[in-house]
LUMKERO-404632 format. One line per field, with one value per residue: chain; x, z, y of N, C-alpha, C in turn. Coordinates in nm, 2 decimals, decimal comma. Example, Ala and Ser with C-alpha at 12.3 -4.5 7.8 and 13.67 -1.06 7.14 Angstrom:
<sites>
torlo	A|A
n.px	1,32|1,28
n.pz	0,78|0,71
n.py	-0,57|-0,22
ca.px	1,23|1,37
ca.pz	0,78|0,71
ca.py	-0,45|-0,11
c.px	1,32|1,29
c.pz	0,78|0,79
c.py	-0,33|0,00
</sites>
This chain:
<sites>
torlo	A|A|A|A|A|A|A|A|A|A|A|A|A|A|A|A|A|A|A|A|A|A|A|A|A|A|A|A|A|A|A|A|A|A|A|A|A|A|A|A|A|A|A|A|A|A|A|A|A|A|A|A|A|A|A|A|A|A|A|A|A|A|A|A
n.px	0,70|0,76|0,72|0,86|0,95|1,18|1,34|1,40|1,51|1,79|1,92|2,19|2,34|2,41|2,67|2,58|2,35|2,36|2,50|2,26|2,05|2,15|2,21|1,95|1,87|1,98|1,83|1,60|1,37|1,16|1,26|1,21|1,05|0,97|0,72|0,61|0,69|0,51|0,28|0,28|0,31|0,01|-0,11|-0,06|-0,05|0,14|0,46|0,68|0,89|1,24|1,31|1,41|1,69|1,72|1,55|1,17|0,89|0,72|0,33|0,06|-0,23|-0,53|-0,81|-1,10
n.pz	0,16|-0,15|-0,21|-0,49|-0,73|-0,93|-0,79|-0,56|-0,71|-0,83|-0,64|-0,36|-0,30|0,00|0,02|0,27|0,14|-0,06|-0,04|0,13|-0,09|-0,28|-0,15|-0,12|-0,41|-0,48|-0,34|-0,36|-0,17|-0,06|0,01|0,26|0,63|0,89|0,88|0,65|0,49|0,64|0,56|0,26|0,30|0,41|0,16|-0,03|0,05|0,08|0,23|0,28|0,46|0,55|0,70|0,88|0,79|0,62|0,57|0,55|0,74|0,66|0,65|0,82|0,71|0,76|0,75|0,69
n.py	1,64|1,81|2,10|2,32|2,13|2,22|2,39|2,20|1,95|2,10|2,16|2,09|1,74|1,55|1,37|1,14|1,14|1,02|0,81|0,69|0,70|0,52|0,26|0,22|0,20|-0,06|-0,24|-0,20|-0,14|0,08|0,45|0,57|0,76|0,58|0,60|0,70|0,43|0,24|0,40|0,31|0,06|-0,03|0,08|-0,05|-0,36|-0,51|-0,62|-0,36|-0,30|-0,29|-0,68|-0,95|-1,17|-1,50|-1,80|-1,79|-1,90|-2,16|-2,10|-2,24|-2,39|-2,36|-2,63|-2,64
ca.px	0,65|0,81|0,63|0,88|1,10|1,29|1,44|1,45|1,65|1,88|1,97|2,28|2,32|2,52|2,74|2,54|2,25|2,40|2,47|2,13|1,96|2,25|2,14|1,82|1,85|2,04|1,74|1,45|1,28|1,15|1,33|1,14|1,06|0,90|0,56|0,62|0,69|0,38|0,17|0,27|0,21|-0,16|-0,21|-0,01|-0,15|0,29|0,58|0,76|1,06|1,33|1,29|1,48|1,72|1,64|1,37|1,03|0,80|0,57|0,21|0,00|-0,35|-0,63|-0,88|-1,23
ca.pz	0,03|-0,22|-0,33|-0,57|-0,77|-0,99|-0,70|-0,51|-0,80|-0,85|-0,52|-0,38|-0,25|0,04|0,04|0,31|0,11|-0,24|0,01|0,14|-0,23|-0,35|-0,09|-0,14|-0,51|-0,47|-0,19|-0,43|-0,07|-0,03|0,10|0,35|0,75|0,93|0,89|0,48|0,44|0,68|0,49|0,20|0,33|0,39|0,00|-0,14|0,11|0,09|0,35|0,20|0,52|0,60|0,74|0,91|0,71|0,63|0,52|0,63|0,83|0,61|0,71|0,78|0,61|0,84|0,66|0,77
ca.py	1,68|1,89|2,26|2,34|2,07|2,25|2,40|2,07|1,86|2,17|2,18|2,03|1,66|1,53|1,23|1,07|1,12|0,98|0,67|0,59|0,60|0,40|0,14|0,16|0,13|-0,18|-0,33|-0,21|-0,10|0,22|0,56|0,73|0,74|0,43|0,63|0,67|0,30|0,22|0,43|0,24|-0,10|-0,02|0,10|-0,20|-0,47|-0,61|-0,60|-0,32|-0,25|-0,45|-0,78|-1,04|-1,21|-1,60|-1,87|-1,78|-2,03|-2,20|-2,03|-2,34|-2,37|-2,41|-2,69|-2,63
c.px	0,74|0,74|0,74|0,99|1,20|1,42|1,54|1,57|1,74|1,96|2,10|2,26|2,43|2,61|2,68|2,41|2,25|2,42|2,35|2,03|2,05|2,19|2,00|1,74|1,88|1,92|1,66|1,36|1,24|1,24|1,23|1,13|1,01|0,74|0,55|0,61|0,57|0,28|0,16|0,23|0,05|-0,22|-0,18|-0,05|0,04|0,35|0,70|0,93|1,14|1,30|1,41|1,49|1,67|1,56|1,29|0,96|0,68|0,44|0,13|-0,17|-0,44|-0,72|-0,96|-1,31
c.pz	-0,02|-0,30|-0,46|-0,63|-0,80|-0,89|-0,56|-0,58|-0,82|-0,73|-0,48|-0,29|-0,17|-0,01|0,11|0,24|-0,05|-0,18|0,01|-0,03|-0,33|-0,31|-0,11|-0,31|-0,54|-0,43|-0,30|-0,30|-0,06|0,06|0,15|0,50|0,76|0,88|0,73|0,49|0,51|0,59|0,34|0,16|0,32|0,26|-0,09|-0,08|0,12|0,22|0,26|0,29|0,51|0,69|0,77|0,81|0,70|0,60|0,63|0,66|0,72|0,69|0,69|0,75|0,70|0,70|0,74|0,72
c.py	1,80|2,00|2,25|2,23|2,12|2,29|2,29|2,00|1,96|2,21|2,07|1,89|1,64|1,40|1,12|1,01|1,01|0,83|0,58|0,59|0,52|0,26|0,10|0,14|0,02|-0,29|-0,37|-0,19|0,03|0,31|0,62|0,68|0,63|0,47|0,64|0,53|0,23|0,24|0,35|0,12|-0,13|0,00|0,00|-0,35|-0,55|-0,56|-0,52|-0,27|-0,35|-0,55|-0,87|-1,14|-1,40|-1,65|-1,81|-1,84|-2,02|-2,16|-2,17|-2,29|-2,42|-2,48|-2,72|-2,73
</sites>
């Protein structure tokens, strides 16, 4: 969490840093730890980390 922005956004950025939200503007996945993107999955109900590349296995349909 960020108390103050102004001093946050005015602050300086690294190189490494200007990388990973490059990449992760590119993805469209969220930036943050495994427990940030967790916590997000539970408020959005989606698969918001990365995932193995590849078609995904049709989910078959139980018919009761």
């Amino acid at each position: 969490m960020v108390g103050d922005w102004r001093k946050f956004l005015e602050g300086e950025v690294t190189a490494e840093e200007i990388k990973q939200l490059r990449r992760h503007e590119r993805t469209g996945r969220p930036f943050g730890t495994a427990q940030f993107i967790s916590h997000l999955e539970r408020l959005t109900g989606r698969m918001l980390g990365k995932m193995k590349p590849g078609p995904k296995e049709a989910r078959k349909v139980k018919n009761n």
